[in-house]
C-alpha positions in Angstrom: 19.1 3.0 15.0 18.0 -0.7 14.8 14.7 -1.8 15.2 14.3 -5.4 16.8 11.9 -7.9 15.1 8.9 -7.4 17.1 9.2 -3.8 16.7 9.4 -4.0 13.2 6.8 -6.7 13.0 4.4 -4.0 14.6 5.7 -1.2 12.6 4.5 -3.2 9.2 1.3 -4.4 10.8 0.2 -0.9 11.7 1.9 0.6 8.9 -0.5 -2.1 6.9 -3.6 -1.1 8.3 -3.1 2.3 7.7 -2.9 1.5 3.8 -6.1 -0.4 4.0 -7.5 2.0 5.9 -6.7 4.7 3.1 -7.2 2.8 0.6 -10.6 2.1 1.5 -11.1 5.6 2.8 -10.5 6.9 -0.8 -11.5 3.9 -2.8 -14.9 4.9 -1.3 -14.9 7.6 -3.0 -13.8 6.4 -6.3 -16.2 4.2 -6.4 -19.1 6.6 -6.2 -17.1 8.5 -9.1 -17.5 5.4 -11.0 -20.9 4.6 -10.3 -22.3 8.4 -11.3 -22.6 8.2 -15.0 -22.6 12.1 -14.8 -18.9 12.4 -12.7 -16.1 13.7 -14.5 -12.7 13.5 -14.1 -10.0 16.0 -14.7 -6.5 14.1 -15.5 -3.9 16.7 -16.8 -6.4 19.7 -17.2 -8.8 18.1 -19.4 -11.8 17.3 -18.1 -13.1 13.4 -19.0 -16.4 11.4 -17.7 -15.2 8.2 -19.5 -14.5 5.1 -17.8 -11.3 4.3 -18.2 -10.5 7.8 -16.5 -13.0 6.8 -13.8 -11.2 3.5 -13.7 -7.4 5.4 -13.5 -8.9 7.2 -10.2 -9.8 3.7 -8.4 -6.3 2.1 -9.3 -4.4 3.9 -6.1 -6.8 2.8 -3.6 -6.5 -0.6 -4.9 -3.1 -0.8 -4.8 -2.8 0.5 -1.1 -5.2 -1.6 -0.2 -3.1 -4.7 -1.6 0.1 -3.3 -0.2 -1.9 -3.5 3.6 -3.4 -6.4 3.1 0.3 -8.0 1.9 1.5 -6.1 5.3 -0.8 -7.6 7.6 0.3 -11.3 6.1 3.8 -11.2 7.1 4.6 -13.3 10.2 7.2 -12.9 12.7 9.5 -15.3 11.2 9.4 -13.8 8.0 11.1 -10.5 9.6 13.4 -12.9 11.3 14.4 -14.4 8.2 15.1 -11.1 6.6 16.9 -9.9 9.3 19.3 -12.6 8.6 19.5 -12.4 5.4 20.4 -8.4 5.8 22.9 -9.1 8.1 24.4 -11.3 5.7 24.0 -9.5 3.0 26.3 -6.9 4.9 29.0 -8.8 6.2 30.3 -9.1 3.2 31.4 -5.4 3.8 32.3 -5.2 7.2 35.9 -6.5 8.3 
C-alpha cells in the first residue's frame, strides 16, 4: 500500500508531534531528576546520584523532541521531492 503525499505529509506531522509531545512528557521528568541533588539513578543495577547519570536520563527526551521538531519542519514539497527521488531510485529495478 502507497500512501499519497498529503497523507504522508500528515502522517509525519502527527507522528512529529507525538515525539515532542513525549519527549516533553518525559523530559519533564528528567529534569526534576536533575534538579533534586538527592535523586538517584539506577543504570545497569548500580545505583548512581551523579550528574552525568542524571544527564544520560535527559538525553532521550531531547532527542525525540528534535526528531518532532525536525518532523514538523518538512513541507509538502519536500515529500514530493522524495517521492521522486524513490521512484527513481526504483526504476532502476523494474523492467
Amino acid at each position: 500500500m502507497r500512501l499519497n503525499d498529503n497523507l504522508k505529509y500528515k502522517y509525519l506531522r502527527f507522528f512529529g508531534v507525538l515525539c515532542i509531545i513525549f519527549g516533553v512528557l518525559s523530559g519533564y521528568d528528567a529534569f526534576q531528576l536533575i534538579s533534586n541533588p538527592a535523586a538517584t539513578v539506577v543504570i545497569n543495577g548500580v545505583e548512581r546520584s551523579d550528574a552525568e547519570a542524571k544527564l544520560m536520563s535527559f538525553f532521550l527526551p531531547v532527542i525525540f523532541i528534535a526528531v518532532g521538531v525536525v518532523l514538523n519542519l518538512v513541507t509538502r514539497n519536500d515529500v514530493a521531492n522524495i517521492r521522486r527521488a524513490e521512484n527513481t531510485l526504483w526504476s532502476i529495478f523494474r523492467k
